[in-house]
ZAMARGU-4260 file (C-alpha; in steps of 0.2 Angstrom, whole numbers, plus 5000, padded with zeros to 4 digits):
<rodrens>
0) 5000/5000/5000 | 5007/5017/4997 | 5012/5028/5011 | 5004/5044/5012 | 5014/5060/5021
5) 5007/5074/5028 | 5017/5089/5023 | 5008/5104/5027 | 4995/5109/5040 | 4985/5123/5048
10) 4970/5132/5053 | 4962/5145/5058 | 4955/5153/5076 | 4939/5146/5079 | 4925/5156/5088
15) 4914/5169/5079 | 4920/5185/5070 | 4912/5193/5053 | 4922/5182/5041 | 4916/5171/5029
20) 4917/5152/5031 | 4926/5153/5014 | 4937/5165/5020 | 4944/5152/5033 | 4946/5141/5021
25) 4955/5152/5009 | 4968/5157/5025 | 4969/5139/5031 | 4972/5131/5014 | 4984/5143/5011
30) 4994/5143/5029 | 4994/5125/5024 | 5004/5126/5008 | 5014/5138/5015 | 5019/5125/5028
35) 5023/5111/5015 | 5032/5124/5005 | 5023/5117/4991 | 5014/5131/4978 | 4997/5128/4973
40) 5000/5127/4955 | 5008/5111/4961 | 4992/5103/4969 | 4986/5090/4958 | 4967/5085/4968
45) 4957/5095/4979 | 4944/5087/4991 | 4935/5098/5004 | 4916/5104/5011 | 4909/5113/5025
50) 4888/5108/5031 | 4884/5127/5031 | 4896/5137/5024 | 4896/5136/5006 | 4902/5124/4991
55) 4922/5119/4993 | 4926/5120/4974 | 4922/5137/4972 | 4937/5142/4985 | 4949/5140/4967
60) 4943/5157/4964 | 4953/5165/4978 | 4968/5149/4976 | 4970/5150/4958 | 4960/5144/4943
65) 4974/5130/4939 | 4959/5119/4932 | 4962/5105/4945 | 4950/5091/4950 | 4940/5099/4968
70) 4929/5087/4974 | 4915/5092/4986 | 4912/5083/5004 | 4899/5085/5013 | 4896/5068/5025
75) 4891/5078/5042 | 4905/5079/5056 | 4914/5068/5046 | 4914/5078/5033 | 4935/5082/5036
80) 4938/5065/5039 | 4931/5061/5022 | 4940/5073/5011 | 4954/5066/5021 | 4950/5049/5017
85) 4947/5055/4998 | 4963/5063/4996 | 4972/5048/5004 | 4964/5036/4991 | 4969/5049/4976
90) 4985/5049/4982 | 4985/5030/4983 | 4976/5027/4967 | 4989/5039/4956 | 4977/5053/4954
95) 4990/5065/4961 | 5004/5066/4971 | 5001/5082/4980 | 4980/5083/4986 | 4975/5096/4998
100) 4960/5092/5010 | 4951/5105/5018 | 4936/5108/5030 | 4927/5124/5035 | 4910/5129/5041
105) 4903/5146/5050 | 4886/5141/5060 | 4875/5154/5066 | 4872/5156/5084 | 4860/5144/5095
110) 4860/5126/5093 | 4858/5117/5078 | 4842/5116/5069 | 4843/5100/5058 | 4825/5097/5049
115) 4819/5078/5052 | 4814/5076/5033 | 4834/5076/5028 | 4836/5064/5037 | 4825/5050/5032
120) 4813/5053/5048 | 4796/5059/5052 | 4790/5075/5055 | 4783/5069/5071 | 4799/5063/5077
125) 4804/5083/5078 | 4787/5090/5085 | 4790/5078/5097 | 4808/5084/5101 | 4820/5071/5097
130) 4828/5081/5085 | 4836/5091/5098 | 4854/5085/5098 | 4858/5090/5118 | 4843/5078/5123
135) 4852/5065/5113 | 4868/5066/5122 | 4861/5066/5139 | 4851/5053/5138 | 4866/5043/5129
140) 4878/5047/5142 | 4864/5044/5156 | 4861/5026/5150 | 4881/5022/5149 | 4883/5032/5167
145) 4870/5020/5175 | 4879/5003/5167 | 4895/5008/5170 | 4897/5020/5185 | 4901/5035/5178
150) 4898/5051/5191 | 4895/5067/5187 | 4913/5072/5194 | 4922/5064/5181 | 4910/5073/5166
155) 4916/5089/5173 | 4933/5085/5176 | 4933/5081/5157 | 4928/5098/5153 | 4939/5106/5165
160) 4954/5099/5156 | 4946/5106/5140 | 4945/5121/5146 | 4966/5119/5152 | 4970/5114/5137
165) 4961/5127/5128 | 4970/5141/5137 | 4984/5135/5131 | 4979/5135/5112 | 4981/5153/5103
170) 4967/5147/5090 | 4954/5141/5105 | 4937/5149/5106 | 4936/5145/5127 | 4954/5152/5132
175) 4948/5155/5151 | 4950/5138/5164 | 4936/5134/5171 | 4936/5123/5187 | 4924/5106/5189
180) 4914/5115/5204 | 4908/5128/5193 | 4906/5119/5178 | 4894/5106/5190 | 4886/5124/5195
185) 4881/5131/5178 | 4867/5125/5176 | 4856/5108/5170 | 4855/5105/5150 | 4852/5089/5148
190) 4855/5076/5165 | 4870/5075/5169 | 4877/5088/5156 | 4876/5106/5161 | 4877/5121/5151
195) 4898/5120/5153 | 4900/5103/5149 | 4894/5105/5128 | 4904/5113/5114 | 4896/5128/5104
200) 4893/5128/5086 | 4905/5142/5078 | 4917/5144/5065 | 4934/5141/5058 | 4942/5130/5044
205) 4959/5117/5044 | 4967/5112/5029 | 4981/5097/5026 | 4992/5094/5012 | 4993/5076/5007
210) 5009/5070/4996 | 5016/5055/4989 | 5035/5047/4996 | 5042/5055/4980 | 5039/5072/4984
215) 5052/5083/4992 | 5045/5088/5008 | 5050/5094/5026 | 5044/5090/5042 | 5032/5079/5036
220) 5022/5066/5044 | 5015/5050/5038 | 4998/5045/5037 | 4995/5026/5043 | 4978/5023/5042
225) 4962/5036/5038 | 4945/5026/5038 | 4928/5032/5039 | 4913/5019/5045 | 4895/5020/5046
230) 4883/5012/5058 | 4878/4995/5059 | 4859/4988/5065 | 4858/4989/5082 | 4867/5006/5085
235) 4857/5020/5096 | 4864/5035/5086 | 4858/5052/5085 | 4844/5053/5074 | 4843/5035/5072
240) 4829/5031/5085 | 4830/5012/5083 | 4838/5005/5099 | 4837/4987/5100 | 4838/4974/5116
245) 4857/4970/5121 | 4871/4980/5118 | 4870/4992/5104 | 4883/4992/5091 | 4894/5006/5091
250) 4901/5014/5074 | 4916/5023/5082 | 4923/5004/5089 | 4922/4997/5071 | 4931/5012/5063
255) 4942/5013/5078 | 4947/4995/5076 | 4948/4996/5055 | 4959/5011/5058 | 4972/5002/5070
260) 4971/4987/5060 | 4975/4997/5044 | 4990/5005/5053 | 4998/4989/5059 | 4995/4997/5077
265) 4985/4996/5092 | 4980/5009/5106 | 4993/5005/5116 | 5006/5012/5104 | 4997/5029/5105
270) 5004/5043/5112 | 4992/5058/5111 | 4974/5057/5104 | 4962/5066/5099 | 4943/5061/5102
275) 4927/5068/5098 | 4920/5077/5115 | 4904/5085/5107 | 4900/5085/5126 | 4909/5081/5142
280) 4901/5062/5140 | 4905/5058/5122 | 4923/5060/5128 | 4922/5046/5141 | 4911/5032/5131
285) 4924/5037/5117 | 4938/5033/5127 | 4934/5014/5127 | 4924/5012/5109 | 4942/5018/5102
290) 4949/5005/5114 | 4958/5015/5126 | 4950/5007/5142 | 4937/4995/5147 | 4919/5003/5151
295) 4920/5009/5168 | 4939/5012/5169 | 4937/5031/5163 | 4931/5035/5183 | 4951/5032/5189
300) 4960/5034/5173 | 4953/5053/5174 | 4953/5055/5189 | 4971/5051/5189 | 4975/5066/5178
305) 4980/5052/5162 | 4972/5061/5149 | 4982/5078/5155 | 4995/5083/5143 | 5008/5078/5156
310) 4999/5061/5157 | 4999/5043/5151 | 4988/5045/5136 | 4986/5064/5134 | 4968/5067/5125
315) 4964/5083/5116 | 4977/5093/5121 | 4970/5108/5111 | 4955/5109/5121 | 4945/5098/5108
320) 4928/5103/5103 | 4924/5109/5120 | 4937/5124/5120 | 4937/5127/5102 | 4917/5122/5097
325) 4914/5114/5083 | 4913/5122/5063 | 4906/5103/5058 | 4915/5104/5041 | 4933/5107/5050
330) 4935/5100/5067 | 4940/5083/5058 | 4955/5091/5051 | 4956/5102/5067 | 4961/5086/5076
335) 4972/5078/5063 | 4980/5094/5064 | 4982/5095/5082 | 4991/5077/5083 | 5004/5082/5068
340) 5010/5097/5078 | 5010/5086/5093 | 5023/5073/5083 | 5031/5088/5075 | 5037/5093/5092
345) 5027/5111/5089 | 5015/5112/5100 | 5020/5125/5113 | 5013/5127/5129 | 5003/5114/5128
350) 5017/5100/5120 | 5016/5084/5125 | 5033/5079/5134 | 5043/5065/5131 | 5044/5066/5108
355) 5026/5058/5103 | 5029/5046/5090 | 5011/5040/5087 | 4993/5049/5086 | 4976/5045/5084
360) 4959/5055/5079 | 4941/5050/5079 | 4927/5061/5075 | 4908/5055/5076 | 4894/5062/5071
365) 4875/5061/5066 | 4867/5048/5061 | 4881/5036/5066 | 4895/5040/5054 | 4914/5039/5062
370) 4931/5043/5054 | 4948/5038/5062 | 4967/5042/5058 | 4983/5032/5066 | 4998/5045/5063
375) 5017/5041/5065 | 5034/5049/5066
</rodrens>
């Protein structure tokens, strides 16, 4: 199988501002040839998307109309991971040997407002207020709290160590620590998740540059495995309201395991990961789908400080979606990202000590799609 490198990376603050999703894009993409060292009459493939911000392709009229192939993504929050996975393949299958992938999105304020018809469901299922994405997570994380132990101590210590992380990230939305007695304190959502425990919708794009061994490049990083899966029967997914007796099936465990099996790796070799923390609880039930722990292991292994940056298995050290919220189109990328600087040793105030020499990402979204990346140095 042909290796893939990454070569160049980079993205844009996250938050809200008056700029254009495109014009993340635009700065991100070109941040992230800058950092390959690569012009962009060199790129020979293009694959991108954004959920609200606009079609990918049209950003060649602020890149350059070089008349390249630039494939549109949209495949909700996996929409990142999947131009990844696109570009990886064109690489692979000698389409191009230099492919940029990249992700944006600006969303307006409030949460997000999907429409139940787009997603194969009944009306009634949204007048009945399932559509609500918050209710979703807290009843998710209720039912996996009750099975396996899980108190609402450890929810907010995972979102006080976003919150740390992110203040040590210049590009983070949430730069100000918050502490696990106020974030209890701020109010009820959804039980258990309060107000501080959720990531925002906002803004902000990433973009990686993709190369084959045969080009010249510096500082690169490769690529091991990218995979994106989709849920199986017997899944309880967000919009998916079939929930079957037994234990459901879990989408981010099969592309988890596809990842690590495609990277000749396993989670033990991992040394910084970044995982999909929609909300405080998404973090914990990811951190043994992606077989980090067994179920009920997160309440010590959190409390011990082993996600920290400083700790055994450092997780989302830029503050994941928490700190930075969550432009769907570009937090896939935002993590890959985050994990090359991590093995690149550039990380700053929030490095991981000790040289990193593998990485891991998983995003998961609606209605039960997950993408995964293994990364080495």
């Amino acid at each position: 199988m042909t290796d893939v490198l990454i070569c160049g990376a980079a993205r844009t603050a996250f938050g809200r501002s008056e700029r254009s999703g495109r014009d993340h894009a635009v700065e991100a993409a070109t941040a992230a040839l800058a950092d390959a060292g690569i012009p962009w009459s060199r790129v020979g493939a293009a694959f991108g998307g954004s959920d609200a911000a606009g079609l990918a392709d049209t950003l060649v009229a602020d890149l350059g109309l070089t008349g390249l192939p630039f494939v549109n993504v949209k495949n909700g929050c996996a929409t990142g991971g999947s131009a990844l996975v696109s570009a990886v393949n064109a690489i692979r299958g000698g389409m191009a040997d230099v492919v940029l992938a990249v992700g944006f999105d600006k969303h307006p304020r409030g949460a997000f407002d999907p429409r139940p018809g787009d997603w194969g469901l009944d009306d009634a299922y949204g007048r009945d207020g399932l559509m609500v994405t918050t209710q979703f997570f807290g009843m998710k994380i209720q039912r996996y709290a009750h099975d396996f132990g899980i108190t609402p101590r450890t929810l907010a210590l995972v979102a006080e160590k976003a919150y740390r992380n992110g203040s040590l990230t210049p590009e983070a939305w949430r730069r100000k620590e918050i502490s696990a007695d106020e974030i209890l304190a701020s109010g009820m959502v959804n039980d258990p998740l309060t107000r501080f425990m959720f990531c925002s919708p906002g803004e902000g794009a990433a973009a990686l540059v993709l190369c084959s061994p045969s080009v010249p490049t510096r500082d690169a990083v490769t690529l091991r495995s990218a995979v994106v899966r989709t849920r199986r029967r017997g899944s309880f997914e967000v919009f998916s309201p079939l929930l079957e007796a037994g234990e459901p099936t879990s989408v981010s465990r099969d592309a988890a395991a596809a990842a690590f099996e495609a990277a000749g790796l396993g989670p033990s070799d991992v040394d910084v990961a970044q995982l999909q923390d929609t909300e405080s609880g998404a973090e914990v039930m990811h951190l043994a789908e992606c077989g980090f722990c067994e179920d009920g292991e997160q309440e010590k292994l959190i409390a011990s400080g082993a996600t920290g940056i400083g700790g055994t298995l450092p997780v989302n050290t830029d503050g994941g979606c928490i700190a930075n919220g969550e432009p769907i189109g570009a937090s896939g990328l935002r993590q890959v990202y985050e994990v090359v600087q991590q093995l690149r040793g550039r990380a700053g105030a929030r490095q991981v000590p000790g040289q990193p020499r593998i990485g891991f990402t998983h995003v998961y979204g609606a209605p039960g799609v997950s993408a995964c990346t293994v990364l080495a140095r």
